[in-house]
Backbone bond lengths (Angstrom), bond angles and torsions (degrees), N, CA, C in turn:
res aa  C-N    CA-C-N  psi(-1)  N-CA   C-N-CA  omega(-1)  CA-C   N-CA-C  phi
1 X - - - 1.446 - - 1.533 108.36 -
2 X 1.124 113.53 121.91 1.835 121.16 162.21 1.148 127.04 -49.05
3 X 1.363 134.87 134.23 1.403 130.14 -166.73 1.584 96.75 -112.28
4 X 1.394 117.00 133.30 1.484 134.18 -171.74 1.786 104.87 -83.50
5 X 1.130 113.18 44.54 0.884 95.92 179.25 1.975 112.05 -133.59
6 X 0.967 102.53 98.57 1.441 111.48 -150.34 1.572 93.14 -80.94
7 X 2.067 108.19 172.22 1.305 112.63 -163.99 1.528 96.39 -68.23
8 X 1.687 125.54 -57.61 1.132 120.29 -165.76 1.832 116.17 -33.32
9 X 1.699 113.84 -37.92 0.745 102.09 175.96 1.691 133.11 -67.19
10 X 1.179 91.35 -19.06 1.732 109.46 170.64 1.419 103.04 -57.12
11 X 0.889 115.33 -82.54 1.321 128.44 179.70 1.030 127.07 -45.77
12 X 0.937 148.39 -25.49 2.046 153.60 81.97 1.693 114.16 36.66
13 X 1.489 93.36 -69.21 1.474 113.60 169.63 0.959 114.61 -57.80
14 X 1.843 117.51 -63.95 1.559 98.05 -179.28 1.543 124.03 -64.09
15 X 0.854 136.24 -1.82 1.138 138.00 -154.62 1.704 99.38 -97.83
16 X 1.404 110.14 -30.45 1.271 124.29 -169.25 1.220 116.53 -121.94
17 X 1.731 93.35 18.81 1.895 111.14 137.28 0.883 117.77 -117.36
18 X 1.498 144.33 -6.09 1.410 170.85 -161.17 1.789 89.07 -91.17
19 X 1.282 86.69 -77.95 1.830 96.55 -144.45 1.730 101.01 -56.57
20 X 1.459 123.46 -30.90 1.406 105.32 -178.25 1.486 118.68 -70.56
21 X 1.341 115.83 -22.37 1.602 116.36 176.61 1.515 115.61 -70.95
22 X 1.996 113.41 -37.04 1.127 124.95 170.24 1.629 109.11 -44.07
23 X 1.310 107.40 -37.98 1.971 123.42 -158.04 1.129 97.25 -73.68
24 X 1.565 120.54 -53.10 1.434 131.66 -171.53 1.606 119.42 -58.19
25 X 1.341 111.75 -66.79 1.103 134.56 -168.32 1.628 106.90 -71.89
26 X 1.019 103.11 -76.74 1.694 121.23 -165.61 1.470 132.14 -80.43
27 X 1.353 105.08 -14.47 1.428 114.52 -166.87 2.118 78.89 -112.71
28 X 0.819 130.94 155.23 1.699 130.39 -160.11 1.375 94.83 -153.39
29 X 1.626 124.96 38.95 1.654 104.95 177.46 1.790 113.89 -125.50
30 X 1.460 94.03 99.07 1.611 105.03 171.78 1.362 110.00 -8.16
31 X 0.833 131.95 -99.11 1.743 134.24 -172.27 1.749 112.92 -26.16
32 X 1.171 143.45 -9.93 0.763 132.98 145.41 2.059 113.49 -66.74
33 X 1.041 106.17 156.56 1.858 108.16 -164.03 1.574 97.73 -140.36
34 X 1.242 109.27 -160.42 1.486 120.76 -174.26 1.670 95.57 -49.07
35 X 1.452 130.85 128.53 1.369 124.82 -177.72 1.229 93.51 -125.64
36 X 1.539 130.32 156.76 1.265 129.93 -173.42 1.703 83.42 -147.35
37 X 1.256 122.32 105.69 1.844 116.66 146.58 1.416 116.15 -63.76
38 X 1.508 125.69 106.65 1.048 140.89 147.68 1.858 129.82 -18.58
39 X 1.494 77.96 -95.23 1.416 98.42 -155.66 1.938 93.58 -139.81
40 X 1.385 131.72 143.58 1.096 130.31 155.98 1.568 112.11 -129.00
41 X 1.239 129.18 125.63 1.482 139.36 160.26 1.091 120.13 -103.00
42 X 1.565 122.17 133.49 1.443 135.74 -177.35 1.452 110.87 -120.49
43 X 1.640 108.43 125.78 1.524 94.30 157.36 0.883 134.31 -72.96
44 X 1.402 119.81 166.29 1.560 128.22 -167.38 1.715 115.93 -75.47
45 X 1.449 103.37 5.91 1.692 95.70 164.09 1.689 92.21 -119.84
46 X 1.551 124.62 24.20 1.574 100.10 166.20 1.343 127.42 62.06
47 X 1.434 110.35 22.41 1.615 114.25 -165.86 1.682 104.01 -119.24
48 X 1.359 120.36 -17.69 1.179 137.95 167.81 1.624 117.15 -141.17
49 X 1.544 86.47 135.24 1.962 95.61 176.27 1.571 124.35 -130.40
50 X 1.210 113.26 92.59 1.807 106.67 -158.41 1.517 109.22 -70.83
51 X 1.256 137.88 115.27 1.020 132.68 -173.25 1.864 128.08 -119.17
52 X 1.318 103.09 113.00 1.499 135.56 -144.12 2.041 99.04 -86.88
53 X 1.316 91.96 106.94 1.725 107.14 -177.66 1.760 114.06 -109.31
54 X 1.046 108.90 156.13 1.720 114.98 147.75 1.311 114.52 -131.61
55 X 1.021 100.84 169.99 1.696 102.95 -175.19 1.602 94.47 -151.37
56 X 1.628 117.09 139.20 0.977 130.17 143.85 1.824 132.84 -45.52
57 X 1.195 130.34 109.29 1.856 118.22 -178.80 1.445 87.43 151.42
58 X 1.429 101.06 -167.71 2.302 118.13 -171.02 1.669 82.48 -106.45
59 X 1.116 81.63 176.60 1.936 116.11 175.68 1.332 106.40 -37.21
60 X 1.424 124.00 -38.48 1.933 130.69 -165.23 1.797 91.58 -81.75
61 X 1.745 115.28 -35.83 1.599 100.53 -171.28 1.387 98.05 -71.22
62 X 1.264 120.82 -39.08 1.387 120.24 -138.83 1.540 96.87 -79.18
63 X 1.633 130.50 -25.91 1.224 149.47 -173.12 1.723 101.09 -66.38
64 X 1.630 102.69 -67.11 1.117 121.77 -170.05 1.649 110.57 -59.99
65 X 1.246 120.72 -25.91 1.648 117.05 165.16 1.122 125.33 -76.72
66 X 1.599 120.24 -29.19 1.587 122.61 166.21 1.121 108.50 -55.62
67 X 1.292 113.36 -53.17 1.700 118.75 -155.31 2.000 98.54 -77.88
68 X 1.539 120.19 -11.86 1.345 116.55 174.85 1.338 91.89 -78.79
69 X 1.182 116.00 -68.94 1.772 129.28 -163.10 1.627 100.12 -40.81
70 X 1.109 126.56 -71.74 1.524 126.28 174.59 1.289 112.16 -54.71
71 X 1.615 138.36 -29.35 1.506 112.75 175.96 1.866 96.30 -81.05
72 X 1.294 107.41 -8.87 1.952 90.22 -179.58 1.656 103.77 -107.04
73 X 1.315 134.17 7.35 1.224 132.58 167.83 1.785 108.23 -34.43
74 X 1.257 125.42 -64.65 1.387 115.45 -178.40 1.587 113.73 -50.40
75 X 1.470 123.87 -43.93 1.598 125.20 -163.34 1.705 91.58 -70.36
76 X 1.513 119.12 -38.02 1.253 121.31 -178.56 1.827 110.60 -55.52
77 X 1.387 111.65 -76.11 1.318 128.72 153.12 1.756 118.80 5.52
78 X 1.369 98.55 -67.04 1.282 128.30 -174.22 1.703 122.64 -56.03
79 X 1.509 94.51 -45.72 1.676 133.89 -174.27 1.062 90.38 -82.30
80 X 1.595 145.20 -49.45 1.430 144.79 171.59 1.158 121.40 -42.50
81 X 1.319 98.40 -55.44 1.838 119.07 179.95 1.505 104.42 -43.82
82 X 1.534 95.94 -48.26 1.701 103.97 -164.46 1.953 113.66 -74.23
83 X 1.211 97.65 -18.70 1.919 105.60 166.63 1.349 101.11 -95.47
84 X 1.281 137.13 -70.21 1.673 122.04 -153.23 1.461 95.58 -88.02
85 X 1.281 116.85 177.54 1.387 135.45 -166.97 1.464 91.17 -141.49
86 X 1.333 104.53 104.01 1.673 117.74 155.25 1.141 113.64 -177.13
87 X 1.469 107.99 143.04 1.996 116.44 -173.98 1.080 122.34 -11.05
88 X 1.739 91.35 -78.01 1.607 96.21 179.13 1.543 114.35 -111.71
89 X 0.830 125.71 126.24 1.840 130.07 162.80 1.471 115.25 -60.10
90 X 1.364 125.22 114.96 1.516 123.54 -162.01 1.678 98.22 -83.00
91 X 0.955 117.29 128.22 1.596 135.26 164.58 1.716 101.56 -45.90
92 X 1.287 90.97 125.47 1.551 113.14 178.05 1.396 117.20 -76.37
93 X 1.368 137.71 117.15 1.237 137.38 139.07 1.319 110.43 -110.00
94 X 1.707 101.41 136.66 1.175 129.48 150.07 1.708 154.05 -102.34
95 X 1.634 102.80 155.17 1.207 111.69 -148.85 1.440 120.14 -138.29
96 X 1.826 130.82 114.09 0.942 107.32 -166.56 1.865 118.40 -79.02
97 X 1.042 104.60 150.89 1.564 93.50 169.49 1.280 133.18 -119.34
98 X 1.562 117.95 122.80 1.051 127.17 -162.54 1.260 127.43 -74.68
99 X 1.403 118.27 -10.70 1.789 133.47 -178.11 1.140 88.84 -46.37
100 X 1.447 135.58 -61.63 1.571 110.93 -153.84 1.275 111.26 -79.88
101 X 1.449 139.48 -2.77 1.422 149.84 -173.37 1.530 78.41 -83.77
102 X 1.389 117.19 -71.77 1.702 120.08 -173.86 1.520 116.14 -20.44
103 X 1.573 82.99 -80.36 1.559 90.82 -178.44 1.617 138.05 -79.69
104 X 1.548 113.71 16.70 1.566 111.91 141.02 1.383 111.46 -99.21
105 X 1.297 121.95 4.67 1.798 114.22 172.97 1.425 82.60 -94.00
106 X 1.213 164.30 -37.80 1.261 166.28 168.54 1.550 110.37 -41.80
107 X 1.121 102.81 -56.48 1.611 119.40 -171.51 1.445 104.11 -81.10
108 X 1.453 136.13 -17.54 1.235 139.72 170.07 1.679 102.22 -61.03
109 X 1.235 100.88 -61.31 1.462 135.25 -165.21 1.627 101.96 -29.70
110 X 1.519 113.44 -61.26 1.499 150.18 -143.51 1.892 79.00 -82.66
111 X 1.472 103.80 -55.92 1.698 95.57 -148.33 1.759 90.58 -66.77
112 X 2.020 121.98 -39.28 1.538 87.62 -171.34 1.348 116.07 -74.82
113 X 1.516 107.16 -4.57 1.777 101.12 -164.49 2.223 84.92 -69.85
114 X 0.867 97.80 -37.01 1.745 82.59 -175.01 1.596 120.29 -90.83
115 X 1.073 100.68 -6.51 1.401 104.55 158.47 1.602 118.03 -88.82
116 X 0.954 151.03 -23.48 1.139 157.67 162.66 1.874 115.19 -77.02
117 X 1.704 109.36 -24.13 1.514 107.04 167.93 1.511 102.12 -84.52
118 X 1.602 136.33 -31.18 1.179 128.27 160.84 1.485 134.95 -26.51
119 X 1.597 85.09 -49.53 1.626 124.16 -162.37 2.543 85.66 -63.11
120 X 0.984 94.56 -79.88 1.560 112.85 172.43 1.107 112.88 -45.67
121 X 1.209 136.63 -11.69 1.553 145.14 -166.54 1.658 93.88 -102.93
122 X 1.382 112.43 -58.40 1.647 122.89 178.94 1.630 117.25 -50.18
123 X 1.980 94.07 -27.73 1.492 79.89 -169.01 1.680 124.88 -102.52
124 X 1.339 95.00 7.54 1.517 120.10 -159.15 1.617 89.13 -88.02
């Protein structure tokens, strides 16, 4: 049986073990804040890699880290080149992702809907 798990996706991964040490260490610009790498997807010619963050802060942090992350995409890029080994290094765009905003407004959701059937359960 074939395993679905293609190189791009490899390379996905590394990239999104790569890039947080790159963030930490090497890239030195305050305005980036609590950064969380998500998720990274590559197409299958390696020429683009959208890469999926959260960040801890309000609407002004969360603004102000895209707009860092995309003016340092090349120094990032570059720093990539210099860990993985492949032809071409796919140009970074970034993207915030909202699943985890989702899913604690989700997970809020769940605890009053069962806290409030408790509530009706006690009084019956």
């Amino acid at each position: 049986m074939a395993k679905d798990f293609s190189r791009s996706d490899r390379v996905g991964q590394q990239i999104q073990r790569e890039l947080p040490e790159i963030l930490r260490f090497e890239l030195k610009d305050p305005r980036i804040g609590l950064l969380t790498i998500t998720d990274v997807e590559v197409t299958r010619d390696y020429s683009h890699a959208k890469v999926f963050f959260t960040v801890l802060g309000s609407g002004e942090q969360k603004a102000q880290t895209l707009e860092t992350l995309e003016h340092a995409a090349g120094f990032l890029r570059n720093e990539l080149g210099k860990r993985i080994k492949l032809r071409t290094m796919p140009l970074l765009h970034f993207h915030y992702d909202h699943s985890v905003e989702n899913g604690m407004h989700l997970s809020s959701l769940i605890d009053q809907a069962v806290s409030t059937r408790a509530k009706e359960d006690d009084t019956e």
